[in-house]
C-alpha positions as CSV (number, residue, x, y, z in Angstrom):
1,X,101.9,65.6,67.1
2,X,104.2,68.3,68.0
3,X,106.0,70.1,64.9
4,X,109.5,68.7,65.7
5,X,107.8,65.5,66.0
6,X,106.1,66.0,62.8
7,X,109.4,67.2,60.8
8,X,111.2,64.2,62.3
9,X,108.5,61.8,60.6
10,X,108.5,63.3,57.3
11,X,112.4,63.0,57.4
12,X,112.5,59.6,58.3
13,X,109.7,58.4,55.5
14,X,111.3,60.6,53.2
15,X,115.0,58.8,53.5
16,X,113.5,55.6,55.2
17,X,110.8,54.7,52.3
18,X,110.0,57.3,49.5
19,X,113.9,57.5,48.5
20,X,115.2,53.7,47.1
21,X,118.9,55.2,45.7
22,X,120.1,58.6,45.1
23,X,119.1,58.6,41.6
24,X,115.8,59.4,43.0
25,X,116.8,62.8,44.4
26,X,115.6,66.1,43.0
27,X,118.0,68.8,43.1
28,X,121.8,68.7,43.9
29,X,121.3,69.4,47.6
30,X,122.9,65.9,48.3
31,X,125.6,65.0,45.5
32,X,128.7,65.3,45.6
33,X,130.5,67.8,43.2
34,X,133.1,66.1,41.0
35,X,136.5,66.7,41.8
36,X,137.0,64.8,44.9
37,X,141.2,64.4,45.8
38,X,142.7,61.0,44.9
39,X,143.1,59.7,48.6
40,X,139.4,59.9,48.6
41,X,138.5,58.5,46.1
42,X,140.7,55.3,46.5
43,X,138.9,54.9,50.1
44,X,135.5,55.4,48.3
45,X,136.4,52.5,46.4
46,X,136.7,50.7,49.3
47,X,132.9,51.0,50.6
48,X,130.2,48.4,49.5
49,X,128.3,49.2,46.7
50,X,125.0,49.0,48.3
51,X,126.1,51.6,50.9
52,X,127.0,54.1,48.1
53,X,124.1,53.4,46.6
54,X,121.8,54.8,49.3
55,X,124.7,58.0,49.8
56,X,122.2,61.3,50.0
57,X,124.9,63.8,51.2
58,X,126.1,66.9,50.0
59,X,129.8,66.4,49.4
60,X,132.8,64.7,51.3
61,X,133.0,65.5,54.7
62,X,136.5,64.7,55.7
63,X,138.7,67.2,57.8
64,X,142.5,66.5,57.6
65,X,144.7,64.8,60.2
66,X,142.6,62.3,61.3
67,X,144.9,59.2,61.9
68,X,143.5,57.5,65.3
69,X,141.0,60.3,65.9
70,X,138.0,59.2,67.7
71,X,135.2,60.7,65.3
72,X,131.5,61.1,65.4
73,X,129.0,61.2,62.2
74,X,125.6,62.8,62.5
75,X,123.5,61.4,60.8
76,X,125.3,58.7,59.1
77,X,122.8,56.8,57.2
78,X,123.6,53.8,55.1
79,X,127.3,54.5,56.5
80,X,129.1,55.6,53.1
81,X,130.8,58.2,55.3
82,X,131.7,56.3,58.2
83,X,133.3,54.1,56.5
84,X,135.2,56.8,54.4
85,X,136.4,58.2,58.0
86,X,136.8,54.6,59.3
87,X,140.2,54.5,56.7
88,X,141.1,57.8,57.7
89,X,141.0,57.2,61.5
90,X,142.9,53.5,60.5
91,X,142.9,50.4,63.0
92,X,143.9,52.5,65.9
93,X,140.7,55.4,65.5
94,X,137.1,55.2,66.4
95,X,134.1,56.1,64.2
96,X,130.5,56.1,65.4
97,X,127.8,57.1,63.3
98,X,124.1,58.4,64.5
99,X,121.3,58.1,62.5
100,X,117.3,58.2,62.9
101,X,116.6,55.8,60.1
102,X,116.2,52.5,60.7
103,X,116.2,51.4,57.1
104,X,119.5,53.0,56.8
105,X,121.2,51.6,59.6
106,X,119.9,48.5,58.7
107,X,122.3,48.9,55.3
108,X,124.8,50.5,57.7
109,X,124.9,47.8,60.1
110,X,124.8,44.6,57.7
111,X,128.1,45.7,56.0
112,X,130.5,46.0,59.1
113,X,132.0,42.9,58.9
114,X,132.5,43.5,55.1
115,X,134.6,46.6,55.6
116,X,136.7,45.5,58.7
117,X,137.8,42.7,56.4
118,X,138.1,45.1,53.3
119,X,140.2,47.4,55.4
120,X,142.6,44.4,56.7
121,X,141.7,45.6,60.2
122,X,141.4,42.8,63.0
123,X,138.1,44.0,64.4
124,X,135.5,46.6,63.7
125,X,136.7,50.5,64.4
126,X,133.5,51.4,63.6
127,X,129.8,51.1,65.1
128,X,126.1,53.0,64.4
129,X,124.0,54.0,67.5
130,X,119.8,54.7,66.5
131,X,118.8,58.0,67.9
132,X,118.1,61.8,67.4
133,X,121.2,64.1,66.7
134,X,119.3,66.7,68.8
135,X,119.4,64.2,71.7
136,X,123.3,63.7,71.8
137,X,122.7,63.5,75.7
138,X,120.8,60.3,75.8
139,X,122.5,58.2,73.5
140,X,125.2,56.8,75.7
141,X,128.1,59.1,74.4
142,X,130.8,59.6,76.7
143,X,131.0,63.5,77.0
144,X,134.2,65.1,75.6
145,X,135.4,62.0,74.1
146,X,135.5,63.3,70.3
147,X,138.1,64.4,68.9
148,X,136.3,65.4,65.8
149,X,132.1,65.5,64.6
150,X,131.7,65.7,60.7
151,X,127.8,66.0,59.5
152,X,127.4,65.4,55.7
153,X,123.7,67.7,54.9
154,X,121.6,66.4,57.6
155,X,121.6,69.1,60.4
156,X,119.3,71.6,57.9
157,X,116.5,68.5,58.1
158,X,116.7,68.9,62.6
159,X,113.8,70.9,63.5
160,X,115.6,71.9,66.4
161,X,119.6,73.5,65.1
162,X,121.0,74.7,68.5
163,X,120.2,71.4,70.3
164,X,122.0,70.1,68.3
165,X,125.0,72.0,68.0
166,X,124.8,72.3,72.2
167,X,125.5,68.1,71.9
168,X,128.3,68.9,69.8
169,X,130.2,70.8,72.3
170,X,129.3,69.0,75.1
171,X,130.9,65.9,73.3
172,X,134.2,67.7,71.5
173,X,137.2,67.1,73.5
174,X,139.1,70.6,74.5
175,X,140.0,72.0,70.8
176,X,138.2,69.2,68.9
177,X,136.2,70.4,65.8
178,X,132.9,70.0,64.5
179,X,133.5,70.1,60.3
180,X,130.6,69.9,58.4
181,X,128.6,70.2,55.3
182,X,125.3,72.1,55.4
183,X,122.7,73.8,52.9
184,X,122.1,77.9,53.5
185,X,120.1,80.0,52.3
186,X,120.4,83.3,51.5
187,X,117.1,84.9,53.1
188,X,115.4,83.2,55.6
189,X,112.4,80.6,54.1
190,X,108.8,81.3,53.9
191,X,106.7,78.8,56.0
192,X,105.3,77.6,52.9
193,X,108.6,76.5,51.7
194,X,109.7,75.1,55.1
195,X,106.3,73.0,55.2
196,X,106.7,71.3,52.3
197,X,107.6,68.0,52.7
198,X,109.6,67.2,49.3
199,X,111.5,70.3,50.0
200,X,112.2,69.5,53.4
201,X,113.4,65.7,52.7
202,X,115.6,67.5,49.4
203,X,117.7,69.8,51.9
204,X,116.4,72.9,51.1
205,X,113.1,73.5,53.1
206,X,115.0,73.3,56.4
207,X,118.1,75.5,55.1
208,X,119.5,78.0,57.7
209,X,119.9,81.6,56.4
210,X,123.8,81.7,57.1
211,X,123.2,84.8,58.9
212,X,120.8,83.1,62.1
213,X,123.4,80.3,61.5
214,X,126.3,82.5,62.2
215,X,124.3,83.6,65.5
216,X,123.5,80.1,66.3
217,X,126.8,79.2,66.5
218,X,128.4,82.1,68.5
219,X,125.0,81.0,71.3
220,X,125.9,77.5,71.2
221,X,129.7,78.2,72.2
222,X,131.1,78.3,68.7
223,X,132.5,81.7,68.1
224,X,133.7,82.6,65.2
225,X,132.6,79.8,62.4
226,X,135.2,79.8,59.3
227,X,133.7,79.0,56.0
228,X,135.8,76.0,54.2
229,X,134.2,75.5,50.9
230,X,130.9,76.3,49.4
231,X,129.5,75.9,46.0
232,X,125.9,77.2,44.8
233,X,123.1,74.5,44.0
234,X,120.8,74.0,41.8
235,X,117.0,72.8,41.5
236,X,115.8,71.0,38.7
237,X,113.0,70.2,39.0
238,X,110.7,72.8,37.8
239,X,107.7,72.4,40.1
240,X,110.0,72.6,43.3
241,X,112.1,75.3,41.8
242,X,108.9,77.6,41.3
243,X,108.2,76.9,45.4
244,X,111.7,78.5,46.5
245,X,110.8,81.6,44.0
246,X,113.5,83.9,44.3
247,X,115.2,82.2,47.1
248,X,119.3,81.0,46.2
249,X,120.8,78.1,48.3
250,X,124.8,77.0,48.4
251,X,126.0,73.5,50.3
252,X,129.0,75.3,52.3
253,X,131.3,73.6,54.6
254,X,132.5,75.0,57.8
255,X,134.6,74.3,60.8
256,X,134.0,75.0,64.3
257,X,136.7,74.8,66.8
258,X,135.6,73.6,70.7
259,X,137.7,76.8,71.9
260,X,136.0,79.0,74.6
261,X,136.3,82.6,74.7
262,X,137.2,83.1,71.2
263,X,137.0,87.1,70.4
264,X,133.8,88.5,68.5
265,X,136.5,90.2,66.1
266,X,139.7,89.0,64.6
267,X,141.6,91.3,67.1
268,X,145.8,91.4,66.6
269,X,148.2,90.4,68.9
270,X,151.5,90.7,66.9
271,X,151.4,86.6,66.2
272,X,152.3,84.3,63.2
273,X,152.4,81.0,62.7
274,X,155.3,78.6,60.6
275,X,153.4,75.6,59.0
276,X,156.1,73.0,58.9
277,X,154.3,70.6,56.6
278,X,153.9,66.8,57.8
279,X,150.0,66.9,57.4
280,X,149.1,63.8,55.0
281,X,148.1,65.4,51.7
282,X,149.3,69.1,52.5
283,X,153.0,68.9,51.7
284,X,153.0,72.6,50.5
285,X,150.3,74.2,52.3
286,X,147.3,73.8,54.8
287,X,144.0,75.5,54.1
288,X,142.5,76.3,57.6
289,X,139.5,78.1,55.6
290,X,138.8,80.5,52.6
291,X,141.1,82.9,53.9
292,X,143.7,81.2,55.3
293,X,146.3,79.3,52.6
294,X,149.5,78.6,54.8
295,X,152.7,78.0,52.8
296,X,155.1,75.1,54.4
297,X,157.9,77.3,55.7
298,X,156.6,80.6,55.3
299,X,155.6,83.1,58.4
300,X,152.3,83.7,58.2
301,X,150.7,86.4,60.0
302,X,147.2,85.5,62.1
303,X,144.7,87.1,64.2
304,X,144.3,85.7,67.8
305,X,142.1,83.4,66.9
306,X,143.3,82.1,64.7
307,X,146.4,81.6,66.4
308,X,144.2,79.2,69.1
309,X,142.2,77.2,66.6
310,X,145.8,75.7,65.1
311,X,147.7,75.7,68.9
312,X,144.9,74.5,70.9
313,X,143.5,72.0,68.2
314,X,145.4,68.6,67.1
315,X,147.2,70.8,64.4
316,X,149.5,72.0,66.5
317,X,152.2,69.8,66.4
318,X,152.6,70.7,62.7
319,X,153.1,74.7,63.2
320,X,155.6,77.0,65.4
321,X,154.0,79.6,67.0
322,X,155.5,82.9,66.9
323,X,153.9,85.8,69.8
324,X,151.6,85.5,72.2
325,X,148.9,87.5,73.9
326,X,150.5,89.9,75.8
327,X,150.0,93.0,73.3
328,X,147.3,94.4,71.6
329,X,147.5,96.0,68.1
330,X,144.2,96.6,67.4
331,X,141.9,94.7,64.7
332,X,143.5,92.5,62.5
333,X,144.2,94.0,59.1
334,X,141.4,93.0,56.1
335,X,138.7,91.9,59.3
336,X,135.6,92.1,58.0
337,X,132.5,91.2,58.5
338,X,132.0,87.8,58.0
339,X,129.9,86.7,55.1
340,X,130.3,83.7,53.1
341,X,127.1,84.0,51.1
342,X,125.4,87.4,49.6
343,X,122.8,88.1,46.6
344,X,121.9,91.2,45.0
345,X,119.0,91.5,42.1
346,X,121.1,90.6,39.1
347,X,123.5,88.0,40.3
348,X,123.4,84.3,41.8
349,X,124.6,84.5,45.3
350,X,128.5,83.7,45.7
351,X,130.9,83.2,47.7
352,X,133.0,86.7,49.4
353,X,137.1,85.6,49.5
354,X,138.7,89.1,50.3
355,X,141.9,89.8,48.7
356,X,144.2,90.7,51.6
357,X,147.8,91.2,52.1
358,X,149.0,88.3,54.7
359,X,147.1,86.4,56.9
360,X,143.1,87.8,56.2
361,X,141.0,86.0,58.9
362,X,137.9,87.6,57.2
């Protein structure tokens, strides 16, 4: 057995058999964090007990602006996600969820006609397809048909990261968006750690350090990755938390826009950008990432890109764009290098937010 084919077996025992609920996990890889927003929470009510039961993910993965959105979940499991989305997207959307687990799709499955009814929709807008998220290619998937991909903690268990970020693009649509939840490191893992298979099914023993994540991304097609959250984790169980020794994780959630040629730098071009509101649950302001807190009816300065990820994604009926490309001012003021996690010997690692004048994009 190969050692992607091993990894993928340990996963799938580890999810499929040795974990009944998610009472039985370990550390808080793959809980969610407490304050989740209202609208949320109201659709989590809406999803079968049994399916949240059997919820192992690390946090709400749920971009805004997704009415009739055609949307793909990696690695979906018992479906608690999907079916999330499946309000989100409403009657006239699409959800489709891929998973390697057949005891979780078996949960998945069973409870489709439960939640179309629950919903008041007059058929399903939502199906599971069994199969590998680094084999996007063969699972029948029409190629750029996505409007959005969320993943919910699963890519750090793929032996095999930049296969499955190449599916991702290959699927997007022109200025779709993969936005997802992930665990990070921040050094890269002894094999020790990666090998062990309690660690591995937990989240952590397959954690990227964000740094070969970062470079993963810009290989794969998605340049410049914009950090949307992240919080740090904990592990409490002692025997596994003497296994990572000095290693720190975070569950952090980024966005990657399907936009080729983005710049390696945030370079300036003179642009800004007018959010006019209209985006369900953002009255007063839309968070593109970390950096970037637009106020409704406020000129906002932005770096090229910026500029492309909100007029060549489905935001951009909700901005005015001010500028264009034809002048160059050299790099964006407050650019930086861009580092959402770092440690040092005294400290936990945290999150970096610059405090910039304007519109930071670093």
């Amino acid at each position: 057995m190969t050692t992607d084919a091993f990894t993928k077996s340990l996963v799938q025992d580890y999810y499929g058999k040795v974990l009944s609920t998610s009472a039985d996990l370990k550390t808080s890889a793959c809980c969610t964090p407490g304050s989740v927003p209202q609208g949320l929470r109201d659709a989590l009510a809406n999803v079968h007990d049994e399916v949240k039961s059997k919820y192992y993910g690390c946090g709400f993965v749920a971009p805004e602006h997704l009415q009739g959105a055609r949307v793909l979940d990696l690695g979906s499991g018992s479906g608690q996600d999907a079916y999330v989305l499946a309000q989100m997207v409403g009657a006239n959307g699409r959800v489709v969820g891929v998973d390697m687990t057949a005891e979780q799709l078996e949960v998945a499955r069973r409870h489709i006609d439960w939640h179309t009814k629950k919903f008041g929709f007059c058929c399903p807008n939502v199906s599971f397809v069994e199969g590998y998220i680094e084999d996007l290619d063969k699972l029948g998937l029409e190629p750029r048909s996505f409007d959005v991909v969320i993943s919910n903690c699963v890519i750090n268990l793929s032996p095999d990261k930049a296969s499955v970020l190449r599916g991702v693009k290959k699927l997007l649509k022109p200025g779709g968006e993969m936005y997802f939840a992930d665990v990070y490191a921040d050094r890269r893992l002894t094999d020790e750690i990666k090998a062990d298979p309690v660690l591995l099914g937990e989240c952590l023993g397959g954690a990227l350090y964000w740094g070969d994540f970062l470079d993963i991304a810009k290989e794969t097609g998605f340049g410049d990755a914009r950090l949307v959250t992240s919080r740090p984790m904990t592990i409490d169980d002692p025997v596994l938390a003497a296994k990572c020794g000095s290693a720190r994780f975070y569950s952090a959630t980024y966005r990657l826009f399907n936009i080729d040629a983005l710049e390696a730098r945030c370079e300036d071009y003179g642009q800004a950008v007018i959010y006019n509101g209209g985006i369900a649950g953002h009255g007063d302001a839309f968070n593109l990432d970390t950096h970037h807190r637009i106020e409704a009816g406020k000129v906002f300065p932005v770096c090229g890109n910026s500029f492309r990820m909100l007029s060549e994604s489905r935001f951009a009926p909700f901005f005015t764009f001010i500028g264009d490309f034809s002048r160059h001012y050299g790099i964006f003021p407050g650019c930086g290098v861009h580092m959402p996690l770092v440690s040092n010997t005294t400290a936990e690692i945290s999150a970096i937010a610059p405090t910039t004048a304007g519109g930071s994009c670093c």
